[in-house]
FIPADO-869310 format. One record per residue (C-alpha): residue number from 0; residue in three letters; z, y, x. Coordinates in nm, 4 decimals, decimal comma. Layout:
! FIPADO-869310
<n: NUM&res: ala&up: Z&north: Y&east: X>
...
***
This chain:
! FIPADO-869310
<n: 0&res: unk&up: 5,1128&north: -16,1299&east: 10,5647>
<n: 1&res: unk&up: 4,9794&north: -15,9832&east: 10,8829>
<n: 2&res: unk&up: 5,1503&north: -15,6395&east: 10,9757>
<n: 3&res: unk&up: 4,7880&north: -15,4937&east: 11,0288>
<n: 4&res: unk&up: 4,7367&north: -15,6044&east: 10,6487>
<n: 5&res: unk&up: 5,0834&north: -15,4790&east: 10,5349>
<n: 6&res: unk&up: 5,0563&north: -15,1211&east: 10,7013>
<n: 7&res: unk&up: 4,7430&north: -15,0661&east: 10,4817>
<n: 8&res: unk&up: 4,8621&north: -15,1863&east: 10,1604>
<n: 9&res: unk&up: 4,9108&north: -14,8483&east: 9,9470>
<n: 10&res: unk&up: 4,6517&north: -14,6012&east: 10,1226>
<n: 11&res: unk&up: 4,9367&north: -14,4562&east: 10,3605>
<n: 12&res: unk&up: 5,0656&north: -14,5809&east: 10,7115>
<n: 13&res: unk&up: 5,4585&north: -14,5066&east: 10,7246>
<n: 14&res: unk&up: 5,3896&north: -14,4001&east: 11,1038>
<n: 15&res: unk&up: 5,7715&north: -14,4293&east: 11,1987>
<n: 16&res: unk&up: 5,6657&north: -14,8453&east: 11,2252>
<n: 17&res: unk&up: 5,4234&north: -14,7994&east: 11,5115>
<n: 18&res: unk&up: 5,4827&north: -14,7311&east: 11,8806>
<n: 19&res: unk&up: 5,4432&north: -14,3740&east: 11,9658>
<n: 20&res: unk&up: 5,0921&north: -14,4005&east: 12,1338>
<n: 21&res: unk&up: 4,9350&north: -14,5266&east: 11,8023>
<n: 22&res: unk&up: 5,1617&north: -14,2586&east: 11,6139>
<n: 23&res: unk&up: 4,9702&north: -14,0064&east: 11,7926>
<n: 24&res: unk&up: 4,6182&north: -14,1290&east: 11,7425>
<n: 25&res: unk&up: 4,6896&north: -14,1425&east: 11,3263>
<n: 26&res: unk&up: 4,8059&north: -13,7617&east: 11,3956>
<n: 27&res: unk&up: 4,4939&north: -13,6352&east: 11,5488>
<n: 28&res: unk&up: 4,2977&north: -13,8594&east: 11,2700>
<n: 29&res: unk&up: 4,4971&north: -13,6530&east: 11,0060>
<n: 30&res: unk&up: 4,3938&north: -13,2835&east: 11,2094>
<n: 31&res: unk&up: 4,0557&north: -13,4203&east: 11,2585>
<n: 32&res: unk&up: 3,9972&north: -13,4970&east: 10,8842>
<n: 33&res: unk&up: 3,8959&north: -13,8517&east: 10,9263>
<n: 34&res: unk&up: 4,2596&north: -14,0020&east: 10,8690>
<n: 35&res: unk&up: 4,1120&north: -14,1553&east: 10,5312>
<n: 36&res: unk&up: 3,8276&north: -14,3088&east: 10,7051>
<n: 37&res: unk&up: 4,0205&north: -14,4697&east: 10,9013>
<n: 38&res: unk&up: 4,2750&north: -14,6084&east: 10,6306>
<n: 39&res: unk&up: 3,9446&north: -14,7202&east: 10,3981>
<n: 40&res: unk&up: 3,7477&north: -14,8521&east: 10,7076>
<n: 41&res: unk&up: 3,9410&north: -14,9182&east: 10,9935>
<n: 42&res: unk&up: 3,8740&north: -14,7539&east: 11,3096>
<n: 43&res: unk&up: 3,5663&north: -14,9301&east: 11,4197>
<n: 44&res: unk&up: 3,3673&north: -14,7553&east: 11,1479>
<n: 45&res: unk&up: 3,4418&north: -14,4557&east: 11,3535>
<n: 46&res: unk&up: 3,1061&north: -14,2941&east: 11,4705>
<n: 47&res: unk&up: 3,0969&north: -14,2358&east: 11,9081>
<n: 48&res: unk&up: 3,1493&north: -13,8544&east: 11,8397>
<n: 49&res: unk&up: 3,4588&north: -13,9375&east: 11,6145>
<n: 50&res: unk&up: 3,5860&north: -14,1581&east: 11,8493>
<n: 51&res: unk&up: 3,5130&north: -13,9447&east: 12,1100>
<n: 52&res: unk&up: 3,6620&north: -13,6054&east: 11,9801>
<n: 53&res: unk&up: 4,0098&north: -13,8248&east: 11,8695>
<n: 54&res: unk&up: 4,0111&north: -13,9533&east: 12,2805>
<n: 55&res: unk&up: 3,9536&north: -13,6107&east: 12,4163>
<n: 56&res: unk&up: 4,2080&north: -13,4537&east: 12,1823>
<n: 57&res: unk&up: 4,4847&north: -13,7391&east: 12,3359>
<n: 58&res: unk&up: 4,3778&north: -13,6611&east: 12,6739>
<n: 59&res: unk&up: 4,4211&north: -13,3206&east: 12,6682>
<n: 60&res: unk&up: 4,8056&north: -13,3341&east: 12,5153>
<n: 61&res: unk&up: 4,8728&north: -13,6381&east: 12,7549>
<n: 62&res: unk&up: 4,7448&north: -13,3453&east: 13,0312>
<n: 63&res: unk&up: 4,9536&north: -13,0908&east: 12,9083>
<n: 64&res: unk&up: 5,2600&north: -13,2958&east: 12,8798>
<n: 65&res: unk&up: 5,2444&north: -13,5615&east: 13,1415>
<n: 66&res: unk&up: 5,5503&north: -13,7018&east: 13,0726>
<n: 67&res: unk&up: 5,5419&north: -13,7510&east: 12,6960>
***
């Protein structure tokens, strides 16, 4: 089984098995409210503002904590 298949199996992503980068982007999914979108659909069903707002919330943190 792929690991892309096995992190999906169940509805719920145990986020301690990805690298911190993609930790962070299933974060702002969950404050977003699109976290389950993302789990049914993947992220390419992701609309450009969805996309856009989940970017824009990274880049701001990365700015505020450079070294993170």
């Amino acid at each position: 089984m792929k690991k892309k298949e096995k992190l999906f199996l169940g509805g719920e992503i145990n986020l301690s098995e990805l690298d911190a980068d993609v930790q962070k982007k299933y974060e702002v999914a969950k404050e977003l409210g699109i976290y389950d979108k993302v789990l049914e659909k993947g992220w390419g069903s992701l609309t450009a503002e969805e996309t856009g707002r989940v970017g824009g919330v990274l880049r701001k943190r990365k700015a505020e904590n450079p070294h993170r």
